[in-house]
C-alpha positions as CSV (number, residue, x, y, z in Angstrom):
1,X,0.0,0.0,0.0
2,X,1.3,3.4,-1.2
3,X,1.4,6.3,1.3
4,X,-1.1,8.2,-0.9
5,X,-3.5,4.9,-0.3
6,X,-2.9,4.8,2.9
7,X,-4.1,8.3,3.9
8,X,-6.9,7.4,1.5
9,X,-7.8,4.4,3.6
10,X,-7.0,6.4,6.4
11,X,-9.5,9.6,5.7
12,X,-12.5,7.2,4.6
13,X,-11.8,5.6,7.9
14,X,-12.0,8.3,10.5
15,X,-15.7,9.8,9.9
16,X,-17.0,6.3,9.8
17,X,-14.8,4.8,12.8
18,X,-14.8,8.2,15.0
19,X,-11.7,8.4,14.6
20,X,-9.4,11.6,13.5
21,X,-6.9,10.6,11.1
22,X,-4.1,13.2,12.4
23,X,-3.7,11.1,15.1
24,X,-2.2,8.2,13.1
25,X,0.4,10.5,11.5
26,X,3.2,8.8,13.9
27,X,2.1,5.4,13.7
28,X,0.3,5.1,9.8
29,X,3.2,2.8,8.6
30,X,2.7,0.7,10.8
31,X,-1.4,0.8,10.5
32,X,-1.3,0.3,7.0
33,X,1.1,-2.4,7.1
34,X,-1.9,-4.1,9.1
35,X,-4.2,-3.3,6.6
36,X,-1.9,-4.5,4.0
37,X,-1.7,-7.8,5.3
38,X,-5.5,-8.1,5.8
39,X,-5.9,-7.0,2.3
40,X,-3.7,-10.0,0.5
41,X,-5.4,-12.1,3.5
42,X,-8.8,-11.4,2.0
43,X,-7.6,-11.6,-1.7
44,X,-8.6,-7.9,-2.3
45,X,-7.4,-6.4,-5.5
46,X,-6.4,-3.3,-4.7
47,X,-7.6,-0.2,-1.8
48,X,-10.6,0.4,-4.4
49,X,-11.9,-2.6,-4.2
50,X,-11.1,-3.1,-0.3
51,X,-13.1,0.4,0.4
52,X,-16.0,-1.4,-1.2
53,X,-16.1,-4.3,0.6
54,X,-15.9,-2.2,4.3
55,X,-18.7,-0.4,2.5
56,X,-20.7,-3.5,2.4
57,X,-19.4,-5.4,5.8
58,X,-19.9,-4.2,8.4
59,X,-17.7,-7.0,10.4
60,X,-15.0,-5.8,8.1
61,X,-15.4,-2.6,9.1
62,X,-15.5,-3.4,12.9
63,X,-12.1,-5.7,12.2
64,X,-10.0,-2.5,10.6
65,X,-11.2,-0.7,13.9
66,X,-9.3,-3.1,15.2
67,X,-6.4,-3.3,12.8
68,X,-6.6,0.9,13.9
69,X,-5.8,0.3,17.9
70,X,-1.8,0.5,18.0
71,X,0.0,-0.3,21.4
72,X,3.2,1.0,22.5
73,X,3.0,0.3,26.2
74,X,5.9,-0.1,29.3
75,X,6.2,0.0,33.1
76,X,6.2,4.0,34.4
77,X,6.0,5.2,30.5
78,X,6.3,9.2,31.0
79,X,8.2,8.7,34.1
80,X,7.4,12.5,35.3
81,X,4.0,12.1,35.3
82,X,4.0,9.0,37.9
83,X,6.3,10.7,40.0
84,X,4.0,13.7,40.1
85,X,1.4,11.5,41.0
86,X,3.8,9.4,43.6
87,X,4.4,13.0,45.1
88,X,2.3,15.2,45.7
89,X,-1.0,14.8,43.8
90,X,-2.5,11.3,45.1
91,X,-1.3,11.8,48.7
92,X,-3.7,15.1,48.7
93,X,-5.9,12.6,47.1
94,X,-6.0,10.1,49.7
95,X,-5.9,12.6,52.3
96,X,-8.8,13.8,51.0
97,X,-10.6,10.8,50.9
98,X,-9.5,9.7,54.3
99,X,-11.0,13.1,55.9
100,X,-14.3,11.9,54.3
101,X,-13.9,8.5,56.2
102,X,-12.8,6.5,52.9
103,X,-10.3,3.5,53.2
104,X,-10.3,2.3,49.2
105,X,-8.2,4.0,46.4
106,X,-10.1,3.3,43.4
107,X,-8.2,3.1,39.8
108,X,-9.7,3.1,36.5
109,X,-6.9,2.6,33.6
110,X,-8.4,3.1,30.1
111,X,-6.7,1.6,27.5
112,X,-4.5,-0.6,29.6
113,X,-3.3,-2.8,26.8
114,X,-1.3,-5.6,27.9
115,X,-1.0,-4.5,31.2
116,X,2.4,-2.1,32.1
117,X,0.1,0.7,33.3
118,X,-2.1,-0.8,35.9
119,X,0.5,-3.0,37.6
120,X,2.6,0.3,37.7
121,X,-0.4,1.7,39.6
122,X,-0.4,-1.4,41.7
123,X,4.0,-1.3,42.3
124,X,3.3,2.8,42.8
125,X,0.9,2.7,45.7
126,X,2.4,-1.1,47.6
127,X,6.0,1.2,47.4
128,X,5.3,4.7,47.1
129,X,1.5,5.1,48.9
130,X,0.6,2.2,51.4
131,X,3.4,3.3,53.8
132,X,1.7,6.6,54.6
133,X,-1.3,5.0,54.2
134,X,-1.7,1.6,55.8
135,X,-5.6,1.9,55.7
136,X,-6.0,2.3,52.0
137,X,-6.5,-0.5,50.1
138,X,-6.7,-0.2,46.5
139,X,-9.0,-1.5,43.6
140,X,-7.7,-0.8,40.4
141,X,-9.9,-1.4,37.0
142,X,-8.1,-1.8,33.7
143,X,-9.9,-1.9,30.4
144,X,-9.3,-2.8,26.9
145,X,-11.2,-3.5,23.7
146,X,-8.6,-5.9,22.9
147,X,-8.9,-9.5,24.4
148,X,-5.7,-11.0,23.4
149,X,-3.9,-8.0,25.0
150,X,-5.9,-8.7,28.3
151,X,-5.1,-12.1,28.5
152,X,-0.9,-11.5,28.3
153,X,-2.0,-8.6,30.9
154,X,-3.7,-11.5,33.1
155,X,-0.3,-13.5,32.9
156,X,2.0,-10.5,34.3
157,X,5.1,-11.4,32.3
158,X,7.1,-9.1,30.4
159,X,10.5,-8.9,28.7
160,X,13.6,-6.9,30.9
161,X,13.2,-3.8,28.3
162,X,9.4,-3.2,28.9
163,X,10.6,-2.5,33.1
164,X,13.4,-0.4,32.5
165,X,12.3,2.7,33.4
166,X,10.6,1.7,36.7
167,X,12.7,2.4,39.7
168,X,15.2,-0.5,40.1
169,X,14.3,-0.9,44.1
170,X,10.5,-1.5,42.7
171,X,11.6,-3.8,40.2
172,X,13.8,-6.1,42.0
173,X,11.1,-6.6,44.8
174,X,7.9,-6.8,42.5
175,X,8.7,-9.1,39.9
176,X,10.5,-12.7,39.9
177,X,12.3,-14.2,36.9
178,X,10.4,-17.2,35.1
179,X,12.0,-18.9,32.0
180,X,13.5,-15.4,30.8
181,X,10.7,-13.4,31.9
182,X,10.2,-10.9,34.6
183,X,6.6,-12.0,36.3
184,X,4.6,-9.7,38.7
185,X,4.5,-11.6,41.9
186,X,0.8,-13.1,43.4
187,X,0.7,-9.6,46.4
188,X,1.0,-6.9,43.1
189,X,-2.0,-8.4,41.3
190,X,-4.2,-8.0,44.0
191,X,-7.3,-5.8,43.5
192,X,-6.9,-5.5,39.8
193,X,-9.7,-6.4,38.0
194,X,-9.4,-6.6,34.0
195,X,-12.4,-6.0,31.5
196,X,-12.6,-6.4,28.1
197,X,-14.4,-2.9,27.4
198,X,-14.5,-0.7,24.5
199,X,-14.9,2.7,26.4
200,X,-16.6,4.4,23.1
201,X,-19.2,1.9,24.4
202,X,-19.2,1.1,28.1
203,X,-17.2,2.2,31.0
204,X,-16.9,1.1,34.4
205,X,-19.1,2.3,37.0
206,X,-17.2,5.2,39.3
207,X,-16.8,7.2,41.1
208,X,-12.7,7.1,40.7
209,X,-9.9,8.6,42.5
210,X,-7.5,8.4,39.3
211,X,-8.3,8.1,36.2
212,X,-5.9,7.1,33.5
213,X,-7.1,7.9,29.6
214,X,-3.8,8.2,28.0
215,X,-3.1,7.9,24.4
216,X,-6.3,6.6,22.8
217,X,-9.0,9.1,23.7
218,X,-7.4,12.3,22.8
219,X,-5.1,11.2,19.9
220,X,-7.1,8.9,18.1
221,X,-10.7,9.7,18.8
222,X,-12.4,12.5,16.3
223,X,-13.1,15.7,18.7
224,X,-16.9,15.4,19.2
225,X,-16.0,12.2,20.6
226,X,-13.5,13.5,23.1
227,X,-15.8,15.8,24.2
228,X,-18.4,13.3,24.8
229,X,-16.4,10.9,26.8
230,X,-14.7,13.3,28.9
231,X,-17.8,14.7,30.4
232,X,-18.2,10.9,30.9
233,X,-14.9,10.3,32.4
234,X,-15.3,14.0,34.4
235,X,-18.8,12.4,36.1
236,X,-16.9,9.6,37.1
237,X,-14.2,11.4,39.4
238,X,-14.7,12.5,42.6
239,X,-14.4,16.1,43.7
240,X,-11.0,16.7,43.6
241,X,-9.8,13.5,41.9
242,X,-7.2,13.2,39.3
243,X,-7.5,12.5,35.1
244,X,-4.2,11.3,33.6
245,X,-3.6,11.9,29.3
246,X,-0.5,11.1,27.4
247,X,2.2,13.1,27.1
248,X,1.9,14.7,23.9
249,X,-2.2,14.7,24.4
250,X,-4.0,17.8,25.4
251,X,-7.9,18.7,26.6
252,X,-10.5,18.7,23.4
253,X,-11.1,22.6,23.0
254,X,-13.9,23.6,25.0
255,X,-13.5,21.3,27.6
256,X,-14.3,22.3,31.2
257,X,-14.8,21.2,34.7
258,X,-10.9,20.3,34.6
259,X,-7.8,22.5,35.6
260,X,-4.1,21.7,35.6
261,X,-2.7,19.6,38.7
262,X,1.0,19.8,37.9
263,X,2.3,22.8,35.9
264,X,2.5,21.2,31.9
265,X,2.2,18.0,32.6
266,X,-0.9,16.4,31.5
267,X,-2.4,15.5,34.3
268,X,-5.5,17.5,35.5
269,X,-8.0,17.5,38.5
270,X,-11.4,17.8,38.8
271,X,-13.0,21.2,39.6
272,X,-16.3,21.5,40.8
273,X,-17.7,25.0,40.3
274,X,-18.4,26.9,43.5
275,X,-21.9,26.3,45.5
């Protein structure tokens, strides 16, 4: 497939998918690469012919939304946002929650692919939270529309270069080496609960303490869209409770309810307007 094809592909796509093609303009190669494949797969002669036939499917269609979903995913990616987080944003958090008489830390990570970013959560709060506050316990929800990603997040086992930039300390007590893997021991895995969930379509019940949403919504997601599902994910927060993007995402414009937690970072917490 020709780079002209491909933004063809990639422009018929977005209106139909909700999706926004600019956000593919890093990773379209390797998209359309996918694509490709399912193309001489299917026997298709050519993008023409292929555009017809996810005119006419509509289980095609719903199988290049999946070809669409592309994972780059690692322990403590964007290491200055979970050290922001670590100190000082979700010990305000759980101080807050503890003067209201709370004693669970819930966790919602959206998009949580094979797993890196909730059992980060989980290393982050056993290491970094539970010593200041022993009375906390957390639960900790990770969705993905992708079922064979959930089940290699289910097995905890990951390759040495997916954990390298998680603190060293963490790494050497979390994780235990199994046939040239590095496997998340039994204690980390407790309170996670995985669900296959497309959150254009469902999302977990809240109300949350943390919310993570980074790099699907707001880079993939056509802007209506993003608007929709953050006043979604805003209703699911509690007062004061803390929304986490990617690093190179940003707010839809004319979003509200939200202001900055830590300087540029792209984390935000939720603002209720005054009574």
């Amino acid at each position: 497939m020709t780079d002209a094809e491909c933004l063809e592909l990639l422009r018929w796509a977005a209106p139909r998918l909700g999706l926004r093609y600019e956000g593919f303009r890093r990773v379209r190669g390797q998209v359309c690469k996918r694509v490709g494949r399912r193309m001489k797969a299917l026997g298709v002669g050519g993008l023409a012919a292929y555009l017809q036939r996810l005119e006419d499917d509509p289980a095609e269609r719903a199988m290049l939304d999946a070809l669409c979903r592309v994972t780059i995913s690692r322990f403590y990616r964007d290491h200055g946002v979970f050290d922001a987080l670590r100190e000082p944003l979700l010990p305000q958090v759980l101080e807050a929650a503890r003067a209201r008489g709370e004693t669970v830390f819930r966790v919602w990570s959206a998009g949580c692919a094979s797993g890196e970013e909730p059992y980060t959560l989980a290393v982050l709060f056993r290491w970094g939270l539970a010593p200041r506050f022993p009375d906390f316990r957390l639960e900790l929800v990770a969705t993905d529309a992708d079922a064979s990603l959930l089940e290699r997040a289910r097995r905890g086992c990951y390759r040495r270069p997916t954990l390298r930039e998680l603190p060293s300390e963490w790494r050497s007590q979390a994780f235990e080496e199994r046939e040239g893997e590095l496997c998340l021991r039994p204690e980390y895995r407790e309170g996670l609960d995985f669900r296959c969930e497309d959150l254009r379509q469902r999302m977990p019940e809240g109300p949350f303490h943390l919310v993570l949403c980074r790099n699907v919504a707001f880079t993939y997601f056509a802007r209506p869209l993003q608007l929709e599902l953050l006043g979604r994910l805003l209703a699911r927060l509690v007062p004061g409770g803390l929304l986490a993007l990617g690093a190179h995402e940003s707010l839809p414009e004319g979003a509200t309810g939200l202001g900055h937690a830590a300087g540029a970072l792209p984390l935000f917490r939720r603002e209720d307007p005054p009574r």
